[in-house]
C-alpha positions in Angstrom: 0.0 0.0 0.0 1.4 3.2 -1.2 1.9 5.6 2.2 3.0 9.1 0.3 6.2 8.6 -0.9 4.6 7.7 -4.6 3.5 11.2 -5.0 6.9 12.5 -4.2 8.4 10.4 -6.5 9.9 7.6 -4.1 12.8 7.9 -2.0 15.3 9.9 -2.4 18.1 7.3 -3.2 15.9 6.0 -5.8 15.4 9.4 -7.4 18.9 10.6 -7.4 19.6 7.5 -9.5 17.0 7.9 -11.7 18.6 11.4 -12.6 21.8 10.0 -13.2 20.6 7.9 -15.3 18.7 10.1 -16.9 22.0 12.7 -17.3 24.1 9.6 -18.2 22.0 8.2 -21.1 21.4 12.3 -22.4 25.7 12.3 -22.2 26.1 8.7 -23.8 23.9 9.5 -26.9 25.6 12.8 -27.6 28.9 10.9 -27.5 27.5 8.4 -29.9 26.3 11.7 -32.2 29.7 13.2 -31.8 30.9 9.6 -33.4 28.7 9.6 -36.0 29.7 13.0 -36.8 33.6 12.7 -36.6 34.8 14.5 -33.2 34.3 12.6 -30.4 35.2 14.9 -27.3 33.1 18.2 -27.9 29.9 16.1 -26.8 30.7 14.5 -23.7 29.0 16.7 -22.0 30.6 15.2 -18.4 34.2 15.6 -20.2 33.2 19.5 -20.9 32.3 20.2 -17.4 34.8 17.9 -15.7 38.0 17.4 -18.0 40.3 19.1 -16.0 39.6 16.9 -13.2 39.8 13.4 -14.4 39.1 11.8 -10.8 35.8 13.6 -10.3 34.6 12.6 -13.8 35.7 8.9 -13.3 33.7 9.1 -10.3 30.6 10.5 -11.9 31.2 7.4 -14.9 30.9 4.8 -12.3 27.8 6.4 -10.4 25.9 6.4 -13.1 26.9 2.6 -13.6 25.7 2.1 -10.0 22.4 4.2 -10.5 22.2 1.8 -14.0 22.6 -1.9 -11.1 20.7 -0.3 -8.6 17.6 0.2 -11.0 18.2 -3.1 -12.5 17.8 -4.7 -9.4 15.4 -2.2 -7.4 16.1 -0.1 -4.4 17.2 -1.8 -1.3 15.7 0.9 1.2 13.1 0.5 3.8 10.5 2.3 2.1 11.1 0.6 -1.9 11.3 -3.1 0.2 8.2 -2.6 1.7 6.6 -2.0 -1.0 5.7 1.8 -0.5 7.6 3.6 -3.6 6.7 0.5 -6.0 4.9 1.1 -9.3 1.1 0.4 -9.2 1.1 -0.3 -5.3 -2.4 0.2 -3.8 -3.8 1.1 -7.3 -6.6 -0.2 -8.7 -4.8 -1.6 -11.9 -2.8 -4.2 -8.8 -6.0 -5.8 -7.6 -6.8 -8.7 -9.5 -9.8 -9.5 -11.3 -12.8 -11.4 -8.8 -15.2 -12.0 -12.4 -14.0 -13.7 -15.2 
């Protein structure tokens, strides 16, 4: 049963990820433009903000790889185990069917 964290968008753990993954697939497919179209560099975004600190954008590659496990499988917090932040959770659409 959904308590209120559904309407807030789940927990915060679970969001932050979902952002990361969000800025990490926006970065990955303007590399992959900047590919297609012959210069590499000048569209990773996370190498034009961060490229002259190679440590801090190392660490921002392998939280969005992180963010990409921890969605692939789920949140491990109180709230997303209980069932509280899950998709569908006290909706109608989860109840099943009596009449056939």
């Amino acid at each position: 049963m959904c308590k209120g964290c559904c309407s807030k968008g789940g927990c915060t753990l679970a969001m932050v990820g979902k952002v990361l993954l969000i800025v990490g697939g926006i970065n990955w497919g303007l590399v992959g433009l900047g590919m297609l179209l012959g210069s590499v560099r000048e569209w990773n975004v996370v190498y034009m903000l961060l490229g002259g600190m190679p440590i801090i954008e190392g660490i921002v590659y392998v939280l969005v790889g992180v963010a990409a496990v921890m969605k692939i499988f789920g949140c491990q917090c109180g709230k997303c185990k209980d069932g509280v932040c899950g998709p569908s959770m006290g909706g109608e659409a989860s109840k099943p069917e009596g009449n056939m």
